[in-house]
N, C-alpha and C positions, 0 to 999 in steps of 0.2 A: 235887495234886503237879505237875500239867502245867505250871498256871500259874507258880507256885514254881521252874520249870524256864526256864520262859519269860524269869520277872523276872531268875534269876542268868545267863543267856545276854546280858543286854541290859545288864545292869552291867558283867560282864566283857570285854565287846565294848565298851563306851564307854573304861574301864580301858587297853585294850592301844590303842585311838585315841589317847589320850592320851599313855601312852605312845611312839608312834610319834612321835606331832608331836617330846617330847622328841628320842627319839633321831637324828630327820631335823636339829632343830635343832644338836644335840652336833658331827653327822656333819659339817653344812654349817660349820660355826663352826670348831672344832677338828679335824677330819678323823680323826677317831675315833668309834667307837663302846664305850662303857667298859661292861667286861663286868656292872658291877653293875646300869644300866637295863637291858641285855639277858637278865637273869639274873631280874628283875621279871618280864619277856614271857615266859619260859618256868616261871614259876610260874606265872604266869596261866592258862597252857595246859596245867599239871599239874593246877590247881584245874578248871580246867575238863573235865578228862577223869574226875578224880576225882568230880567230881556228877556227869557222865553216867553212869558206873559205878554210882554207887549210884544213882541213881534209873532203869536200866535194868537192874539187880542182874545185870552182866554183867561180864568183863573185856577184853571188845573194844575198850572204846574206846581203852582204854590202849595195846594193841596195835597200833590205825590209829594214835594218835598217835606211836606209837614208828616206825612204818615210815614214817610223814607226816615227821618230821624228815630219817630216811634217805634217802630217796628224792628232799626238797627240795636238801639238800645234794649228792647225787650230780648230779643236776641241772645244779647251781650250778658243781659241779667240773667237769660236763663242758662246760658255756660258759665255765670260766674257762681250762679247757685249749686249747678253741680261740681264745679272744681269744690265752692265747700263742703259739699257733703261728700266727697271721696275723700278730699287732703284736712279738713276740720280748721282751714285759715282761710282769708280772703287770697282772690287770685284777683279780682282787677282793682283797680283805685278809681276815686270819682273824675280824674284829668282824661281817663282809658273813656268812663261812660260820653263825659262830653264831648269829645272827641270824635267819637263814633258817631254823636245827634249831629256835632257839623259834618260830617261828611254825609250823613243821609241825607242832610240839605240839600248839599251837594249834589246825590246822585240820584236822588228821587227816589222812588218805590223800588228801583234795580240792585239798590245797596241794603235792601233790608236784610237777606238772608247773605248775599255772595261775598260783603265785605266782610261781618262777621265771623265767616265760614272761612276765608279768604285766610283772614287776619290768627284765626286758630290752625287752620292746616299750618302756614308758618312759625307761630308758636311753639308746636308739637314741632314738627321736621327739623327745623333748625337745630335747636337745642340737642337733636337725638345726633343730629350727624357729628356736631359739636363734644357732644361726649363719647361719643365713639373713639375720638380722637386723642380725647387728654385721659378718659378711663372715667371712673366712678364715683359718685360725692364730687364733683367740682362745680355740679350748677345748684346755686340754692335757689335765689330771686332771680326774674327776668322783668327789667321793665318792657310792657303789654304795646306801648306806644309805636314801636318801630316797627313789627308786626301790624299795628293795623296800618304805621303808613303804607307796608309792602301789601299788604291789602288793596288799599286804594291806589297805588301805582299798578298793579295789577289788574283791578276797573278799569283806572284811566286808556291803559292800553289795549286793553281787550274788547271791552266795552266801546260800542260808539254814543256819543253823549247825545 
């Protein structure tokens, strides 16, 4: 049963990569994130709490993953409260919030702080190295999306699931 546990953790983790790539592409391309790929990601991580449940005949995990999406989004809310109060505009959009609830699905109570955290170090860093580059006034808007993928590919890899 371990094994078996093993192989569907490693399918579903390549599943939601994939996914990401999508949605980074969607985010960068059309500056959206369309609720039906982000609706994928959080079945992913219903299916995925769903086996851990039954093959740990418990209902914990449903539980971390229920407080793992809460906890990623409060998160989220409260860096997106203070980008407004430093810049006086919104800095995430509601595809950025949902997004973030499926992947807390996802990761359980382990993505509450590290995705968020994860997904703004990239944020910041990127963009700095990026300007350094072409000089001053060239970044207005960043869609948020591709950062938290890098986020959660980041979990995915670091993290054991």
């Amino acid at each position: 049963m371990l094994g078996e546990w093993h192989t569907a953790q490693l399918i579903l983790s390549a599943a939601l990569f994939f996914c990401l790539l999508r949605l980074s592409y969607t985010d960068l391309t059309q500056r959206r994130l369309p609720n039906r790929q982000v609706a994928v990601v959080a079945g992913l991580g219903l299916l995925r709490c769903l086996l851990m449940a039954v093959s740990t005949r418990s209902v914990m995990p449903l539980e971390q993953a229920t407080l793992g999406a809460l906890y990623a989004v409060g998160v989220a809310a409260l860096v997106a409260g203070a980008y407004r109060l430093l810049r006086g505009q919104s800095g995430l959009g509601m595809g950025d919030f949902k997004l973030l609830a499926a992947l807390g699905l996802f990761f359980s109570l382990r993505a509450f702080w590290i995705l968020p955290l994860a997904s703004c170090l990239c944020v910041v860093s990127l963009p700095l190295i990026a300007l350094g580059r072409r000089g001053r006034g060239t970044l207005s808007t960043l869609p948020f999306g591709p950062y938290i993928a890098i986020g959660a590919a980041i979990l995915l890899i670091t993290a054991p699931i």
